[in-house]
Structure formats: structure tokens, C-alpha cells
N, C-alpha and C positions, 0 to 999 in steps of 0.2 A: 627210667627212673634213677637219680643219683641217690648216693648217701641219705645224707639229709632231707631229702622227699622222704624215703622212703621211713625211715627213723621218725618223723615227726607224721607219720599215716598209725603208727602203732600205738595203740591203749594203753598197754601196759609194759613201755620199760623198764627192763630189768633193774632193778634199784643199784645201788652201791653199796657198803657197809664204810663211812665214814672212818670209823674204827681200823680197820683195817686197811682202809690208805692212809692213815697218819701212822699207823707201826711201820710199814712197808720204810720209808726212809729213817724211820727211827733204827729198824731193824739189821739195816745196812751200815750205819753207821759202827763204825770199831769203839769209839767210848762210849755208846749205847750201856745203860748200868739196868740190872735187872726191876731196880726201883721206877726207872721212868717205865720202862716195859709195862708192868701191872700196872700203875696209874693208868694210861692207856687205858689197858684192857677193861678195867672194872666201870668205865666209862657206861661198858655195853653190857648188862646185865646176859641179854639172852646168846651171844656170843660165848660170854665167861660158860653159861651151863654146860652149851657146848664142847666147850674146851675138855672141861674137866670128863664129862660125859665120854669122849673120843680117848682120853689120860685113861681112863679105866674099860677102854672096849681090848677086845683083843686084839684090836691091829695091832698093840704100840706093846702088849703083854708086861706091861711093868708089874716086877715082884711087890713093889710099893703102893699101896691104892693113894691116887690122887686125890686132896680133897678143899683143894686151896690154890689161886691163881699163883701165888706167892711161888709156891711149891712144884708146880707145872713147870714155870720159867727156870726155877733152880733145876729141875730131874731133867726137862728135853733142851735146854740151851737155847743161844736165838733163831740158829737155823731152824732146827724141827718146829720150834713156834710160829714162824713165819708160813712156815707149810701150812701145821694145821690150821692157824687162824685164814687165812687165804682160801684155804678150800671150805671150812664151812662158814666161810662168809657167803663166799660165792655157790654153795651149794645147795642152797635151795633153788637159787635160780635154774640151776644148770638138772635142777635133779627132775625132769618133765618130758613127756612125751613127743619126740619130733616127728611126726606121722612122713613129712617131706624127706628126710634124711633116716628114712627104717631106724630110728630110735627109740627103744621103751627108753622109762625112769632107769634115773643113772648111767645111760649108758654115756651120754654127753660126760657127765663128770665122770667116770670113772677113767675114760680115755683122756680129759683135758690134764688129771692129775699124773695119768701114765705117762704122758706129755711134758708134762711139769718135770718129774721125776727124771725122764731121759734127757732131758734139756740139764738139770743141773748135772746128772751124773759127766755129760758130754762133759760140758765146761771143766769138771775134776780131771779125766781124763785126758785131756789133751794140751798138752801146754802152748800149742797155735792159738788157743779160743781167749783173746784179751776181754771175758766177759765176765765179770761178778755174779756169783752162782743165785745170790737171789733174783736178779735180774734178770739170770735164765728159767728160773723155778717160777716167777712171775707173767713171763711174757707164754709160757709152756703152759699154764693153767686157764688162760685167757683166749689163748691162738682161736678159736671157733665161736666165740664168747656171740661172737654175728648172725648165727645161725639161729637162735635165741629169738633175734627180733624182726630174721627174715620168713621165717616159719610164719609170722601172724599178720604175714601180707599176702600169703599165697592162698588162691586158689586153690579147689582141689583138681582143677583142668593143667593149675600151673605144677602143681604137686606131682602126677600124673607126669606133664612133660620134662620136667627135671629127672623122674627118673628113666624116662623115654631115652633122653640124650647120656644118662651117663651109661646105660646098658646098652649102647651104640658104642659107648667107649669115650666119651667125654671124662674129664675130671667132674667133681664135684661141683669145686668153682668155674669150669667153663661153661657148665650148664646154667649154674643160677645165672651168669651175665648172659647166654643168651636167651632165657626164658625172663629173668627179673629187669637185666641192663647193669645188674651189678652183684660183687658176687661177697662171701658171709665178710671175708676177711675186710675187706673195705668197710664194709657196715662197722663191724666190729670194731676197728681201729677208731672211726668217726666216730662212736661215742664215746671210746675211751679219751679221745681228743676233747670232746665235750664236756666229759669229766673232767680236764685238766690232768692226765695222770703226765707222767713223764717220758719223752718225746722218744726213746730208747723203746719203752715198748709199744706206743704206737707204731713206729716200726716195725718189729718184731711182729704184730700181730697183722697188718699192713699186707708185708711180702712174705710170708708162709709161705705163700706157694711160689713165689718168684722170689727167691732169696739171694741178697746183696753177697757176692763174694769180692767185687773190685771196686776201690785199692785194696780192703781187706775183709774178711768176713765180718757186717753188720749181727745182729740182733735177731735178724730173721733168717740167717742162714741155720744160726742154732734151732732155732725153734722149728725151720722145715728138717734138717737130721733128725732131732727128737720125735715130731708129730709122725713119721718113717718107723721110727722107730718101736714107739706106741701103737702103732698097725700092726708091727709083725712079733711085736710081742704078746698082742691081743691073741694073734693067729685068727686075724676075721676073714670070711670071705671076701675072695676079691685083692687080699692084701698083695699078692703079689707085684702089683702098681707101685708100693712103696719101696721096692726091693732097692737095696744098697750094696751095689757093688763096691770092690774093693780100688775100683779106678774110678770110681765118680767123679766129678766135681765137689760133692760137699766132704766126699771122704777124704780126696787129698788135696781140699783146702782144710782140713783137720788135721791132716796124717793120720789118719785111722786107718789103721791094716783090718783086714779081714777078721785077725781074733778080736783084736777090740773090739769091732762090730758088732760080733756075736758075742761078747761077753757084756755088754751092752744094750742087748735084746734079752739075754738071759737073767742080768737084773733086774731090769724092766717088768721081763715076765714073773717074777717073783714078789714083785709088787702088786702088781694088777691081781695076782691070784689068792692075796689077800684084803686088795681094799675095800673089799665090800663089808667091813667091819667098821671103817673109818666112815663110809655112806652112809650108816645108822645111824652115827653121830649127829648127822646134817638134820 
């Protein structure tokens, strides 16, 4: 089964927030003014509540209560805005049961944002990475986005054999291609393609797990470091697959030393062990 078979077999794909693919290049933009920003925003009524809603939970602890789109964009800047519109756009899709991939609710989102999250920190860190931090915050939030709509084609025989083959010691994605013919990250990219998003993180989202390092590191090498990352910062079972040495390929096509690495997980982890505040918002 390709891509697109398989994509056009599923009831219910995952929507898009329009809203927040017309900020995404607004957002990137350096004479982005905070004016066009809220215009934007106020577009989407049930987005903005969100907004504001997320602006006064405790992930973000502002001394200030937020009570105004206006006032969000002045207090968290365009970066943090980009985040959180991005994640509870996409978080209600992501916040669901994947019976195929041992996931309750949130655990897809809360690892796609830990994702997101070590993806841009990478890019700050390393001055090898020629990548635009929302770029990597983007393609970091989305990297699994596939699994979403390969989950509601399986079987529970094919359910069953996928996790057969990864407790043999398959990856994730080597199992869905040999049990589906094809594995999330492809899916995934394919309807981002379908969406039209921009062709940087179709990539990215693409080769996660086969990530471009020649002639230089693409889009998807970040986002495989990050999603590596987001495993051992979770400290899930099994993580030790994602392990990053200090002589890997993705570490020095980074030039990431060993502290970095772990200073890098340790941020991470400092995240993840707060986001389930930000999840409530969704």
C-alpha cells in the first residue's frame, strides 16, 4: 500500500488549523509587526481562547494574567507564539489514543512538542545547524504527525504484528513497512505535501529516521537529533535505541560534544516535566 492509497482509505483526517499555517510564515518573517500577528489570530475564535487559556496555565507562570490576544503577542514575543499556536492547533489531533504504538491521550503530543522543543534548542546550540529555529520547532512538532492516520488502517492482527516485529528488534518504522508497505514518516510527509505546507518540512518530516547529512545537514537530520533526544529525555522504555554518542554521525555533523548532548537532554527534560499544563490548554 503507498502513501496515498493509504491516506485516501482513512475517514477521518486529521484537519489542519488554516490559522496557523498562515502565521507559520508570517511568524518567520523579521518585519512581522505584532499588528499583523493578532489580525491573524483573531481570525480563529477558538484558537485565540486557547491561547489565552495556555497564557494563564502554569506551564508559562506569567506574574501577569493574560486577558487579551493583543497582550499575549506583546508578553511572549513571536517565538513563544509560534510554539504555542502550533501546538494547540495541532493538539487536539495529536491528543488520542494510539492503541498500535502503546499510546494513551497526549502522549503523541507531549513527545511531538519535546521534539519540537530539542529541535529548536539544537539549531541555538550549534552554529553547524544553517536552520531557522521555527523551521526546526515546526518540522519537530509534526515529525510523527503519520502515525495519526496510519493507526486507522490497521488491523488489530496488523496491530499485533507491528509490535511483534519491533519486540524482535525492528525500529518502529521498519515494522510498519513491513507489516503496512509503508512507514508514519512517509504518510506523514504525504499529506503535509497535500497540504501544500513548505517543502523544508516535508522533508524533515520525510527522513526522520534516514536523515540527510550530504553535502550538508538537511531538515531532517535535525529533527532525527531532536526526536533522539525527546526519547531520552522522556526516559521511556526501550530508549536506549535512541542513544547519542559523542562520535555519531548526527553529533559531529553538529559538533555536539558529549556535554552538549546532555545538556540538551537535560533541557528537554525540564520541559516534558512540565508540559502537561500546556496539554490542558489543548
Amino acid at each position: 500500500m503507498t502513501a496515498p492509497q493509504l491516506i485516501a482509505k482513512v475517514k477521518n483526517v486529521p484537519s489542519i488549523s488554516q490559522t496557523a499555517l498562515a502565521l507559520v510564515p508570517l511568524l518567520e518573517r523579521g518585519d512581522s509587526s505584532n499588528e499583523d500577528i493578532v489580525q491573524v489570530l483573531n481570525r480563529d475564535s477558538v484558537l485565540t481562547a486557547k491561547l489565552l487559556r495556555a497564557c494563564n496555565s502554569p506551564y508559562l507562570a506569567l506574574d501577569t494574567p493574560v486577558d487579551s490576544v493583543d497582550q499575549a503577542v506583546l508578553i511572549l514575543g513571536h517565538g513563544q507564539i509560534l510554539h504555542m499556536v502550533l501546538t494547540l492547533a495541532f493538539g487536539g489531533a495529536m491528543s488520542v489514543t494510539l492503541p498500535a504504538y502503546a499510546l494513551e491521550a497526549t502522549d503523541l503530543l507531549r513527545h511531538s512538542f519535546a521534539t519540537a522543543t530539542a529541535a529548536e534548542k539544537a539549531v541555538n546550540s550549534s552554529s553547524r545547524i544553517e536552520i531557522d529555529a521555527p523551521l526546526a520547532f515546526t518540522v519537530g512538532l509534526l515529525h510523527d504527525f503519520g502515525k495519526l492516520v496510519i493507526q486507522q488502517v490497521l488491523t488489530s492482527e496488523m496491530q499485533n504484528a507491528i509490535r511483534s516485529q519491533v519486540s524482535a528488534g525492528l525500529s518502529t518504522a521498519d515494522a510498519e513497512r513491513e507489516v503496512v508497505g509503508v512507514d508514519h514518516a512517509e504518510v506523514g510527509s504525504t499529506l503535509l505535501y497535500m497540504w501544500r505546507l513548505p517543502e523544508p518540512i516535508i522533508e524533515g518530516v520525510a527522513n526522520h529516521h534516514h536523515p540527510v547529512l550530504e553535502p550538508r545537514p538537511r531538515v531532517s537530520a535535525v529533527a532525527s537529533l531532536a526526536n533522539s533526544i525527546a526519547h531520552l529525555a522522556a526516559g521511556e522504555a526501550g530508549c536506549e535505541q535512541y542513544k547519542l554518542p559523542a562520535d555519531g554521525a548526527l553529533a559531529s555533523a553538529f559538533e555536539l560534544g558529549p556535554d552538549q548532548i546532555e545538556l540538551l537532554i537535560s533541557s528537554v527534560r525540564e520541559v516534558h516535566k512540565k508540559s502537561h499544563h500546556l496539554m490542558g490548554a489543548v
